[in-house]
C-alpha positions in Angstrom: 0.0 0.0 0.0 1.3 3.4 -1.0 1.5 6.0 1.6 1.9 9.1 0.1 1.1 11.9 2.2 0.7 15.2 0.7 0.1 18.6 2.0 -2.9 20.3 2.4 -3.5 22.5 -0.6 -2.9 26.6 0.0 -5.3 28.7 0.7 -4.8 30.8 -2.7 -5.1 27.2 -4.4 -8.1 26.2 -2.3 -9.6 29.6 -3.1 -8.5 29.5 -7.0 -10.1 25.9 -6.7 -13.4 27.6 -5.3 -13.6 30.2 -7.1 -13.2 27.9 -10.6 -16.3 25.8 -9.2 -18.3 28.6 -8.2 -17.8 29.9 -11.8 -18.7 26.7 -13.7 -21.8 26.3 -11.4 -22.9 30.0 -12.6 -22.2 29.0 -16.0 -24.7 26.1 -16.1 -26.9 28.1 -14.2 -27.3 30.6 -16.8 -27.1 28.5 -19.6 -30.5 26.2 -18.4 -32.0 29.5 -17.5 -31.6 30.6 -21.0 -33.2 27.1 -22.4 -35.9 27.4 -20.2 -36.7 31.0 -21.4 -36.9 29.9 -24.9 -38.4 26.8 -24.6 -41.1 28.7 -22.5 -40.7 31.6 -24.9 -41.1 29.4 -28.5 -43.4 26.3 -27.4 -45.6 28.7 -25.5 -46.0 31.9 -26.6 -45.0 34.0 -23.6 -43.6 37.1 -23.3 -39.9 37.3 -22.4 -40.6 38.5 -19.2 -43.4 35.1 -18.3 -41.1 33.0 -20.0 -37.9 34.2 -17.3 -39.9 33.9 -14.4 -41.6 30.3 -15.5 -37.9 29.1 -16.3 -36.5 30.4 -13.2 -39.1 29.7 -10.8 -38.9 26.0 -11.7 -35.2 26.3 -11.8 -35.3 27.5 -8.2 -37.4 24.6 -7.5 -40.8 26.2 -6.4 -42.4 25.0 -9.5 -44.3 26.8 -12.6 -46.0 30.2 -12.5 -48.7 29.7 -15.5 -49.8 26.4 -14.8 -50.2 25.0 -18.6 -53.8 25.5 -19.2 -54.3 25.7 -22.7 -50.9 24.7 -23.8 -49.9 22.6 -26.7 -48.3 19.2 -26.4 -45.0 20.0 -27.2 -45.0 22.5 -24.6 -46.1 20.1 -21.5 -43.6 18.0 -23.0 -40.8 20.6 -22.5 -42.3 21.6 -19.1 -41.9 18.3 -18.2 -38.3 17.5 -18.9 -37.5 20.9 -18.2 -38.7 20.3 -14.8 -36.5 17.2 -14.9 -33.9 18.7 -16.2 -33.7 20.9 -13.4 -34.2 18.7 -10.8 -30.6 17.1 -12.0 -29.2 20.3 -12.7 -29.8 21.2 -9.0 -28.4 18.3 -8.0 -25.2 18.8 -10.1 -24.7 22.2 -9.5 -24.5 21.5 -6.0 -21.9 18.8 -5.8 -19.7 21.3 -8.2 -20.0 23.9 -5.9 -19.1 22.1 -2.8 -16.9 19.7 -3.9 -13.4 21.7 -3.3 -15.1 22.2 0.5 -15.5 18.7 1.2 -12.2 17.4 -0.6 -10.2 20.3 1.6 -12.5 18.6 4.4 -11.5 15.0 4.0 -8.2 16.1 3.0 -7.4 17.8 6.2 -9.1 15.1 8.5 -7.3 12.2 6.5 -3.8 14.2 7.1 -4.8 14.5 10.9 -5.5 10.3 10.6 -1.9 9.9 9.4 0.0 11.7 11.4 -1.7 9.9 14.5 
């Protein structure tokens, strides 16, 4: 078994590292947003300003504003798996966000183990 003990990471590194994550989370967040709003603004007619809040409301996870009534097919269908999309993206965006915390986390505490 190797044992190959390395240092814990610097805190310009860890911060370089968080920052990076933080970015790529805002990045994804912006880009679903902005597939939402078209789906919402092509499939169902809305103005840009309906279509934004639908999107980002189920984004956010509190669910749609204009609850479908009247609306085509094709739009429930993109509701849908936008819905589910979102779900995932949430999900996603949250482990890349935290994911330098917890590896500085377990790296610190497994550095602590060794030394012991």
């Amino acid at each position: 078994m190797k044992n190959n003990l390395n240092k814990l990471a610097s805190k310009k590194v860890f911060y370089s590292r968080l920052i990076n994550s933080l970015f790529f989370g805002l990045i994804l967040i912006i880009i679903s947003l902005t597939v939402g709003v078209l789906g919402y603004h092509e499939l169902r007619n809305m103005s840009w300003m309906d279509s934004f809040l639908n999107a980002s409301m189920i984004l956010g996870g509190m669910g749609p504003i204009d609850m479908f009534e009247g609306a085509t097919e094709s739009a429930k269908l993109f509701g849908g798996l936008y819905a589910i999309f979102s779900g995932v993206l949430f999900i996603s965006g949250t482990a890349i966000v935290i994911s330098p915390l917890i590896h500085r986390l377990l790296h610190r505490f497994h550095l602590e183990d060794m030394k012991e």
